[in-house]
C-alpha positions, -999 to +999 in steps of 0.1 A: -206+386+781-235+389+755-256+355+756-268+346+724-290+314+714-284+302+680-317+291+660-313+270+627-330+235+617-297+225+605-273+213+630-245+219+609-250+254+601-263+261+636-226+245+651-208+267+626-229+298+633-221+290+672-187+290+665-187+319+645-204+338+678-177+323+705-150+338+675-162+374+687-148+386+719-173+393+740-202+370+731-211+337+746-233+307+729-258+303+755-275+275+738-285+263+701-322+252+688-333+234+657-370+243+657-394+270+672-406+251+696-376+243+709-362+280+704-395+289+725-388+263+753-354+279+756-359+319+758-381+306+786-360+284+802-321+302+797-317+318+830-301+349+810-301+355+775-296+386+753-295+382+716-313+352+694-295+345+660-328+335+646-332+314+608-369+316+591-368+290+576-378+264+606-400+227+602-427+239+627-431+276+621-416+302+611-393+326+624-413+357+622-435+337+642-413+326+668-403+367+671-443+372+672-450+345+698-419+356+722-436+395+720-468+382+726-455+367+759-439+398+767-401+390+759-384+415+746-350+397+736-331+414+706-330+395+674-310+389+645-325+372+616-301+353+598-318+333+566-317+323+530-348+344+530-347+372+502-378+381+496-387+419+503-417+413+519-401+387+544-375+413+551-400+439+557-419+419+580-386+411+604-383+447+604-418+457+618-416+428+642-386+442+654-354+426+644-324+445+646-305+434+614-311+408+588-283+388+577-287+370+541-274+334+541-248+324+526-222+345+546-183+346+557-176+349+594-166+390+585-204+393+576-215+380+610-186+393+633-193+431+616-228+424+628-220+413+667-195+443+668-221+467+654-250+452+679-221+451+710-221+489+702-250+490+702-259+481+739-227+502+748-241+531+733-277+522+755-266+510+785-254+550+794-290+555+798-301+595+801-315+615+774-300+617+743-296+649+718-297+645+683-261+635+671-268+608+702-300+596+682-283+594+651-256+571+666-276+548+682-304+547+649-270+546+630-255+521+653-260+484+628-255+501+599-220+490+593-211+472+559-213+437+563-179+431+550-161+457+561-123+450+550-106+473+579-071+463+591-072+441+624-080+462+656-107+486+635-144+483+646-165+489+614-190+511+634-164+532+651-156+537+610-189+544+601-191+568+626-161+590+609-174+583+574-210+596+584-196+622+601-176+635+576-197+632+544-222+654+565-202+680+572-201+711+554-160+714+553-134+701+565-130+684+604-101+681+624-097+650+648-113+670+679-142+680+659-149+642+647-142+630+680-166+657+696-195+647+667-191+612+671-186+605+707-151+584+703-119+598+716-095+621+701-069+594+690-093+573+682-108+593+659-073+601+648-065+564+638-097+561+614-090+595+597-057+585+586-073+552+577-094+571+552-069+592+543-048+565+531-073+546+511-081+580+488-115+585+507-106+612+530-092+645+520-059+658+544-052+699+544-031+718+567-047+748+588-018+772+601-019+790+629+006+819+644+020+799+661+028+762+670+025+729+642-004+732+617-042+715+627-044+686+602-081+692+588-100+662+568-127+658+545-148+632+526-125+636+496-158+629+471-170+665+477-184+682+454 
């Protein structure tokens, strides 16, 4: 299970939020806090904890400040900011400090669970440990960058489809399943499922590759193509 600590001076919003996380198989509410101090007090005190859904806007100090005061100590917890805060130079400085993703409040629970999915794949993708080649880098740099409403059909990850969309719009022609699955790291059916996905909803392009012998190799591509 992934441990999360919920951070947000309201109560209300920090219960909902909590529930939200517990919605998501896979994650845990370790613990909520309604300050930094008392977000502080409990990244110290949580005997394991692995992601802080953190709010800005706290009574005591901020959030960016709660991410600079848990570096300085030497905690490297991951962190998800999730605010009302818009302004460019806010989101900038959550980005330099080191938050993964910045979540703008208000949201729907798709918003947040597309975020936990994308950050679950995240430490999937890490936790092989090794060294990594390029199309490796790209997935795990690529890795929270799926939409944060992403509208799939139940049983879809958004980053397993971002995978095939990126993977596809950067090709030079047209992919079959093993190809994608090969690029992206999924397996074959998998990759499979989330072409015909695309294919149905008009943004992948289906073409038939024949052979001398044996059923044709269905080939895709990103059906806006030049």
């Amino acid at each position: 299970m992934i441990e999360v600590l919920v951070v947000d001076d309201d109560t209300r919003v920090a219960r909902v939020n909590a529930a939200y996380v517990e919605k998501v198989p896979g994650f845990h509410v370790a613990g909520e806090a309604h300050n930094a101090l008392e977000a502080l007090r409990r990244v110290e005190a949580l005997p394991r904890l692995d992601l802080i859904l953190l709010d800005h806007y706290l009574p005591d100090r901020t959030g960016l400040e709660v991410v600079q005061e848990m570096r300085r100590r030497g905690n490297q917890t991951d962190v998800i900011m999730v605010t009302a805060a818009r302004d460019v130079s806010t989101v900038q400085a959550a980005m330099r400090q080191g938050a993964l993703q910045y979540l703008v409040k208000p949201f729907a629970f798709a918003g947040l669970r597309a975020k936990l999915e994308a950050y679950a794949e995240l430490r999937r993708t890490l936790d092989g440990g090794g060294e990594a080649e390029q199309a490796e880098v790209d997935r795990i740099f690529g890795a929270l960058s799926a939409p944060s409403e992403p509208g799939l059909p139940k049983g879809h990850s958004p980053t397993t489809a971002e995978l095939v969309r990126q993977c596809l719009m950067k090709a030079d022609g047209a992919l079959s399943a093993q190809e994608i699955a090969e690029r992206t790291g999924v397996s074959r059916q998998t990759a499979q499922r989330y072409l015909k996905l695309l294919e149905r909803t008009g943004r992948a392009r289906l073409t038939l590759k024949y052979g001398d012998a044996g059923r044709p190799e269905h080939r895709y591509e990103w059906a806006t193509r030049p």
